[in-house]
C-alpha positions as a Markdown table, in Angstrom:
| # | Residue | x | y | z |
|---|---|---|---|---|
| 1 | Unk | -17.0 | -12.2 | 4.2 |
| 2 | Unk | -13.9 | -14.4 | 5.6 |
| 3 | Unk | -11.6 | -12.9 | 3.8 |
| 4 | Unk | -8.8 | -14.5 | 5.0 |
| 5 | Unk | -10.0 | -17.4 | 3.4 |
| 6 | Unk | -10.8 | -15.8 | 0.2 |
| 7 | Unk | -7.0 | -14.8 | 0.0 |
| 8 | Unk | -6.0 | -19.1 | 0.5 |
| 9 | Unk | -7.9 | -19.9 | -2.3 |
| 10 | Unk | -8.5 | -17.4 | -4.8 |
| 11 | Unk | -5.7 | -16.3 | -7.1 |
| 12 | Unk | -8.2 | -14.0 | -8.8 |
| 13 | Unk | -11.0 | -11.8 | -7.3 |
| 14 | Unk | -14.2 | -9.6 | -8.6 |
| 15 | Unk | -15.5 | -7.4 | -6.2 |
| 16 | Unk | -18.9 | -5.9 | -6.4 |
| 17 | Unk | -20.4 | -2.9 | -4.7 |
| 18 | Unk | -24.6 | -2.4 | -4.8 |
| 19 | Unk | -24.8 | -4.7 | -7.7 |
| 20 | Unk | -22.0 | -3.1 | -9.7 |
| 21 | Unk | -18.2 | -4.4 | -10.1 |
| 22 | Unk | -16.2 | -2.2 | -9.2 |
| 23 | Unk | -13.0 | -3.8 | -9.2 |
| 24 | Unk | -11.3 | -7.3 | -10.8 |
| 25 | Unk | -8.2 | -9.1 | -11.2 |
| 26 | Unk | -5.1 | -10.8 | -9.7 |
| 27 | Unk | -6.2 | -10.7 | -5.4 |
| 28 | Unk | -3.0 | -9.2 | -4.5 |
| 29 | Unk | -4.2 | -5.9 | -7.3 |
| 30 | Unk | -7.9 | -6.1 | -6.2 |
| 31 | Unk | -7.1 | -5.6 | -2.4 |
| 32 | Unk | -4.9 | -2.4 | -3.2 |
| 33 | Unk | -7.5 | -0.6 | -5.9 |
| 34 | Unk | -8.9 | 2.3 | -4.0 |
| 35 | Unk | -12.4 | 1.7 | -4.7 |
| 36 | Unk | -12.0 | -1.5 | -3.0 |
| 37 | Unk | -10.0 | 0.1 | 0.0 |
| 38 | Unk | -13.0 | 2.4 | 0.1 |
| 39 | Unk | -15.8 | 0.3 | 0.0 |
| 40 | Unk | -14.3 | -2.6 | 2.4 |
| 41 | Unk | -12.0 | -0.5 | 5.2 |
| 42 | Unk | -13.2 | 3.0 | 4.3 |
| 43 | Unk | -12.2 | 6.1 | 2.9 |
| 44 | Unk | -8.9 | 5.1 | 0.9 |
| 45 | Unk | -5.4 | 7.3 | 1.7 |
| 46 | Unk | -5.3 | 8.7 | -2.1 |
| 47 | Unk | -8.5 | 10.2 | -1.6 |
């Protein structure tokens, strides 16, 4: 995923993990939920 890009045009974002959405919302929200931290960059600092 070009992420990057995703950020330029998408003011909104619904992430999915094995077939299940885990997360959705305004893109700047989205990136910081831990679930998304988690599944994209590994394990989240809250954990």
């Amino acid at each position: 995923h070009d992420l990057r890009f995703i950020n330029r045009l998408c003011d909104r974002l619904c992430v999915m993990d094995q077939g299940q959405v885990i997360a959705s919302g305004e893109t700047e929200d989205v990136w910081r939920d831990p679930r998304v931290i988690e599944v994209y960059v590994g394990q989240s600092e809250t954990a």
